[in-house]
VMD Tcl script that draws the C-alpha trace (Angstrom):
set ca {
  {-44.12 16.38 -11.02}
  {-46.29 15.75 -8.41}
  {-45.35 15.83 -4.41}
  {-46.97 12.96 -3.78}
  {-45.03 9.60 -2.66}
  {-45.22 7.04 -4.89}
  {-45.11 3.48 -3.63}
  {-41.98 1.55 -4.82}
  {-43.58 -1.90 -4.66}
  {-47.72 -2.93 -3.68}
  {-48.32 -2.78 -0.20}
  {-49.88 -6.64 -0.96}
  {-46.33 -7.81 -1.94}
  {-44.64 -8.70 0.79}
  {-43.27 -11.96 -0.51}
  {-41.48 -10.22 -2.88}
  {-39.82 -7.11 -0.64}
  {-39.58 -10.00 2.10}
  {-37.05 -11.76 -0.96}
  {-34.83 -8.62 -1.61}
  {-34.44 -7.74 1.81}
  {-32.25 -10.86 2.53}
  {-28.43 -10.17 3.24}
  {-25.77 -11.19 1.31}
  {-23.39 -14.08 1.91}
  {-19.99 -12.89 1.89}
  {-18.80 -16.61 2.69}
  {-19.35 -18.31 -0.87}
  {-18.17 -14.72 -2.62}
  {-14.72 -14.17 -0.79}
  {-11.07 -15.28 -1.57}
  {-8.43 -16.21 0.19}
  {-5.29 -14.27 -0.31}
  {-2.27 -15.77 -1.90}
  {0.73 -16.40 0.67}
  {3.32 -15.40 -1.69}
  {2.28 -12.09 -2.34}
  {2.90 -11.56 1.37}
  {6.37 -13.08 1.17}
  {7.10 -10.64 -2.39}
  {6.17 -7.74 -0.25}
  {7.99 -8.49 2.71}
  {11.28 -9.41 0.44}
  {11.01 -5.91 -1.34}
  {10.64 -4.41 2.39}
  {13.60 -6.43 3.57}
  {15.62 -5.69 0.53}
  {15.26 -1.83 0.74}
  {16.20 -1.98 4.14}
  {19.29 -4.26 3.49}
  {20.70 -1.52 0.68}
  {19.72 1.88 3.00}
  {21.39 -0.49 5.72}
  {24.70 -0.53 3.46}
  {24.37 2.80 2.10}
  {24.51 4.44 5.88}
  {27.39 2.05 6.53}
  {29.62 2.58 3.35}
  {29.00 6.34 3.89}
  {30.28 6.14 7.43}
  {33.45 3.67 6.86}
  {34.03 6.60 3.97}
  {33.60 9.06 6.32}
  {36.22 7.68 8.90}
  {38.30 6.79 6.75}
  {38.84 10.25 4.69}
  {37.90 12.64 7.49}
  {35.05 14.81 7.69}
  {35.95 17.70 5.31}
  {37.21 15.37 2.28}
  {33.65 13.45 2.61}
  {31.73 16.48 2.62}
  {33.86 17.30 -0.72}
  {33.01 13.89 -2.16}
  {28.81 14.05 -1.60}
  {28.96 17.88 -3.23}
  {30.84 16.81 -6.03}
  {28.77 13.77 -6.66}
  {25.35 16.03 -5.94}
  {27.14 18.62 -8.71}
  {27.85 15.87 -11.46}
  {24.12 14.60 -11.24}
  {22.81 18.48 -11.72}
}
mol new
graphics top color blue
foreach p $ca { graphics top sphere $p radius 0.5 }
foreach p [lrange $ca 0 end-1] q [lrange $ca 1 end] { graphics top cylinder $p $q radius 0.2 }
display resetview
């Protein structure tokens, strides 16, 4: 190959490079976003946060209830049934 540069276009077309230089719209080629998928996501969010919210609480009211050493007895025998 040779080293030399090779025009990509005549240096008499101008019109034409003048044409593909333009910049795009982005106003005719974007969408909006739907509102409910913003509401799903937040309800998932909300959700998950309801149940950890209830899981912290039902593991305290356990742990007042049956003292400290017959809840730590409880979470290793549930950890050893699962494994």
């Amino acid at each position: 190959m040779s080293r030399t540069a090779i025009p990509l276009a005549c240096p008499g077309n101008w019109p034409y490079l003048k044409c593909m230089a333009q910049p795009i719209s982005t106003q005719a080629g974007m969408m909006t976003a739907v509102p409910r998928q913003g509401r799903v996501a937040s309800m998932i969010v909300w959700s998950a946060a309801t149940l950890g919210a209830l899981a912290v609480l039902g593991a305290a009211a356990l742990w007042f209830y049956y003292g400290t050493a017959v809840f730590f007895e409880m979470i290793a025998a549930g950890i050893s049934a699962c494994f």
